[in-house]
N, C-alpha and C positions, 0 to 999 in steps of 0.2 A: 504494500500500500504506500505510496506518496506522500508523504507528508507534507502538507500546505505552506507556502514560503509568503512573505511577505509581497514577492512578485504576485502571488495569486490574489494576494487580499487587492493590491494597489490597482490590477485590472479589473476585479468586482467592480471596484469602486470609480473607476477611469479618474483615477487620481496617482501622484506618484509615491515613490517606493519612501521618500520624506516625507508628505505630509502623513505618511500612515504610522510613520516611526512616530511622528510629534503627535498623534491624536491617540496612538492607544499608553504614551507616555503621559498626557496631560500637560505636554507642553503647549504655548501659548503660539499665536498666527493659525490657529486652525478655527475656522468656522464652527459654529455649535452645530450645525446642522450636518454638514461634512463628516465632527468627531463622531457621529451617534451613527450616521450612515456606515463608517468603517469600521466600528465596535459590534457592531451585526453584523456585518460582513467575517468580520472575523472570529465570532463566535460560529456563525453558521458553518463558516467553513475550518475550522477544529484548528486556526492558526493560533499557535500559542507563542508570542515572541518570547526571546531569549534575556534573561534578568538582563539588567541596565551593570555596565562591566563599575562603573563609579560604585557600584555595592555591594561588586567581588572586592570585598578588600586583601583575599588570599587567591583570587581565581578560580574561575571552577573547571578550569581544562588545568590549569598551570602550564601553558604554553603559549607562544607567540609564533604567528605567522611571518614568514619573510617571503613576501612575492617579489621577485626578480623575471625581466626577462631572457635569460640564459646564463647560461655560467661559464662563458668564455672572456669575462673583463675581471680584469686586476681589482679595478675599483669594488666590483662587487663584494669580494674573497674579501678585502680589505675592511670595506663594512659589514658585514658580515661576522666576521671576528669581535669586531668592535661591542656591535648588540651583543653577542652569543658569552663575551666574556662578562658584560654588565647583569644580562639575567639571571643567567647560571649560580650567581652569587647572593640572588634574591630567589630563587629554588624554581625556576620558569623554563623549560627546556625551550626549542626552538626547531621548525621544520622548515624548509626551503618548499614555495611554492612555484614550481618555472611553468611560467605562460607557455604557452601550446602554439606551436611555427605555424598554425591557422588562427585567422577572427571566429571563426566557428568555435574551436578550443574555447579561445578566451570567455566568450558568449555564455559556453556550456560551465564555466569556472564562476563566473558572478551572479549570473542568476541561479545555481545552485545553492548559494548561498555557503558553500563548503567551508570559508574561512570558519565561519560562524558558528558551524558545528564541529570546528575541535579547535579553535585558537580563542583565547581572551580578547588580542589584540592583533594589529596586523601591522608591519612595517613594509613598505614597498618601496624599493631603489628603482629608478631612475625608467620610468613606464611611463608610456604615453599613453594616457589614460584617453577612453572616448568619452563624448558628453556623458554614457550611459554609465559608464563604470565608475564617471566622476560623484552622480547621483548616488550610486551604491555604496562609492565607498562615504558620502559626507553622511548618509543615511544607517550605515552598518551598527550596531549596539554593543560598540564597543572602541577602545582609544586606537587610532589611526595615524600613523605619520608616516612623511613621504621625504626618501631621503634622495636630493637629485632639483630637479627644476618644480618650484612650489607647484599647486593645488587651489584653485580657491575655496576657502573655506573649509581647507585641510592642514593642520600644525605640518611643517618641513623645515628639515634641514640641508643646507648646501651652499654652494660658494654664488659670487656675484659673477656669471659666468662672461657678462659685458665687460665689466670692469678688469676681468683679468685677462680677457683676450685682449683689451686695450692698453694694459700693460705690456703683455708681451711685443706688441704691434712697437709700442713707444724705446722699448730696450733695441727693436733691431734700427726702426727711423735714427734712433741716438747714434749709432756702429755708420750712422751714413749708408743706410740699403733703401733703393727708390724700389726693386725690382723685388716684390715681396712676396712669394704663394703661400698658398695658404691648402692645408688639407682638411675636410672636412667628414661628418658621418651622421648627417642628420638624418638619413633615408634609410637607417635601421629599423626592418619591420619590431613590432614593440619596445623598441627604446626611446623615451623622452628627447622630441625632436626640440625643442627650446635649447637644452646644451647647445646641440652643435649648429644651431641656426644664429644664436646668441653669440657662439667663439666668430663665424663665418663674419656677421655684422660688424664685428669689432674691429675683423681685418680689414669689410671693404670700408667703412666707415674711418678708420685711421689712416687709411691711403689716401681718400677723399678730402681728408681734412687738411693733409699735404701736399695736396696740388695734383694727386698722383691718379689717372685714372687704371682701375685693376683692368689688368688683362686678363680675357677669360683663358688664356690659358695658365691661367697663373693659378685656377681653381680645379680642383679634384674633389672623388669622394675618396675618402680611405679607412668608412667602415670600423674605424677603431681598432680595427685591429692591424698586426704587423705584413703578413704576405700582402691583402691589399692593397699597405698604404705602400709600399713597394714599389707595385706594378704599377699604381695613381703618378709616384715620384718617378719613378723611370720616366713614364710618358713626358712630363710635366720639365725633367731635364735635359728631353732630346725636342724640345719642341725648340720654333726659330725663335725664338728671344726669352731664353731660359732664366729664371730668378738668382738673386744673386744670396737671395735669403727664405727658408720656409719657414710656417708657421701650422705647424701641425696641432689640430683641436685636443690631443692627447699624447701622453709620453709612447703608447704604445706605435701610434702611427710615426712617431718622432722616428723609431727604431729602425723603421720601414725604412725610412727619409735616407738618412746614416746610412743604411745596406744599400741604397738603391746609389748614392753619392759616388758609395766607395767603389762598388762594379763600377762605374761611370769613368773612373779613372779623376776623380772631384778628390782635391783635399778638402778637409772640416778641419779651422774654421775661414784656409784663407782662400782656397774659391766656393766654396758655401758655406755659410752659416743656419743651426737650424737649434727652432728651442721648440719646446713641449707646454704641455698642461697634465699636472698631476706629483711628480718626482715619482716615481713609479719605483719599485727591488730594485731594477735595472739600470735605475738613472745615470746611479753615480758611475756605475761600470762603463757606461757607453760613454760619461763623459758631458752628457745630457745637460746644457742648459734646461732651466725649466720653473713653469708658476707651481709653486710647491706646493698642496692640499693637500689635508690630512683625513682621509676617508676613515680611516682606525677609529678617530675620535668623533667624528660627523656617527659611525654608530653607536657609539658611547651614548652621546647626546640625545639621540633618538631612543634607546632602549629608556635611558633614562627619564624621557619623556612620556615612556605607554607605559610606565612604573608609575609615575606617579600621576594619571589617569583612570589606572588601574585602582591605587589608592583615595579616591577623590580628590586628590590633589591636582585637578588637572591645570594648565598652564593656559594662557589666552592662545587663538589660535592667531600666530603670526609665524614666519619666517626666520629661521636662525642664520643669519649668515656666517659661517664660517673663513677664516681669515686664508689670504692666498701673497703669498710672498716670491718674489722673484730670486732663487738660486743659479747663479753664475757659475759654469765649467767651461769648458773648453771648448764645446761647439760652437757658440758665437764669437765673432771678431767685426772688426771694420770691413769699411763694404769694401771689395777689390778697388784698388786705384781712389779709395779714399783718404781726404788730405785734411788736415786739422786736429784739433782734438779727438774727436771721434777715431781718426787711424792709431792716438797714440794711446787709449785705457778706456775700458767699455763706463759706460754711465754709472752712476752710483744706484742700489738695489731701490727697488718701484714696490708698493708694497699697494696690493689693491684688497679694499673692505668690501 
């Protein structure tokens, strides 16, 4: 037998999946006539919701959801750990939930309502949520945060993803580099398209600002990860008026950049220069310029946050910005044939909030 979800109640009622939460809660913005319409509805149809998580003061799963979509990013592992070491210590274990490489998966995933029936709470990195799933989750009866690019009307934690691609944009402008690419990976099916549409902006926006119009071929996708951003960066340094500097949306594609240079027969950093986002295991090893972000502690702060929602303590819902610092190695220098300050000592560190 089926058991009746809150989707059932909210199409009785052709109302949505929140105002059904806030009328059998006694929350306020609901109609008198609307509350009384979905409390029959819900009785007729045997919908029992789930206790309000604010008076689980111990849990009654003692577990937290992590929805991710894939487990092929650094970031993820990184937070990941982060949350799993914070709960653990408050007696909450943790399951990994990876979205489904179809819409239909993910479909089958929130209007199940599955979180619900074995997690307290739910933490989700960096998901491009749809209108619908955005509904479910401000709607879901229980503490929610989204670690990655905000949510409205969802508590999240993450960096100023504008702010520090315009950092990085400003560290290479400083080295004296007009000829800038930029690698990007917004077109990941379920990964939060703002990151990398955000890093993308920063770069044609900081070109722009300096006289500079981007060349499309100065743009790639490189998917986040390292073989694509590769093959993006090969193209991108056999094209005819090749960069003299790249700006990869992450450390991992940085890596790609770096392998694709060195086949090229390119020194790093004095005929290219190339910085990251993130400081990734790898960074310091390759040598990695890079906006350095702390994903470890981004879950800390998050775990810490469905604790103490968990607790009725919950927190207002706003945005944490976490801090993003420019770390100087070896991959950047002056731009070829640059004369001035800039060819003799790179800028001083750019620190973006």
């Amino acid at each position: 037998m089926t058991v009746p979800s809150i989707h059932d109640v909210a199409n009785d009622c052709g109302v949505s999946t929140a105002t059904v939460s806030r009328a059998l809660r006694g929350l306020p913005n609901v109609s008198p006539g609307t509350r009384e319409r979905v409390r029959e509805s819900a009785a007729r149809l045997g919908y029992v919701p789930s206790p309000s998580a604010s008076g689980l003061s111990g849990g009654r799963h003692h577990a937290v959801a992590i929805v991710i979509p894939s487990t092929a990013r650094w970031f993820y592992t990184a937070v990941i750990e982060g949350v799993d070491g914070v709960l653990r210590r408050e007696g909450y274990d943790t399951f990994l939930v990876i979205l489904a490489a179809t819409a239909a998966g993910r479909e089958r995933l929130f209007h199940n309502a599955l979180l619900r029936k074995r997690a307290d709470a739910v933490i989700a990195l960096g998901i491009d949520f749809t209108a619908e799933e955005r509904e479910e989750l401000r709607s879901v009866d229980m503490p929610a945060v989204i670690v990655g690019g905000p949510v409205r009307g969802v508590r999240s934690v993450g960096i100023d993803d504008l702010a520090a691609g315009r950092a990085a944009m400003e560290h290479l402008l400083a080295l004296g580099h007009r000829r800038i690419g930029h690698l990007g990976g917004e077109n990941e099916y379920g990964m939060d398209h703002s990151v990398g549409q955000d890093r993308a902006r920063a770069w044609r926006g900081s070109l722009e600002r300096h006289g500079i119009a981007p060349a499309p071929q100065w743009y790639a996708v490189g998917s986040f990860l390292m073989p694509q951003a590769k093959a993006a960066a090969t193209a991108m340094l056999r094209s005819a008026d090749p960069p003299t500097a790249i700006f990869a949306g992450s450390d991992e594609m940085a890596f790609g950049v770096v392998l694709a240079a060195l086949e090229a027969g390119l020194r790093i950093p004095q005929d290219l220069s190339v910085i990251g986002i993130d400081d990734h295991d790898w960074s310091e090893s390759f040598g990695l310029t890079t906006m350095r972000q702390d994903p470890f502690e981004q879950g800390r702060i998050a775990a810490r946050t469905v604790l103490d929602g968990l607790s009725g303590r919950a927190t207002p819902i706003r945005t944490v910005k976490a801090e993003v610092r420019l770390v100087e190695r070896r991959s950047t220098g002056p731009a070829p044939g640059a004369t001035g300050p800039a060819a003799l000592a790179p800028p001083p560190a750019v620190v973006a909030h």
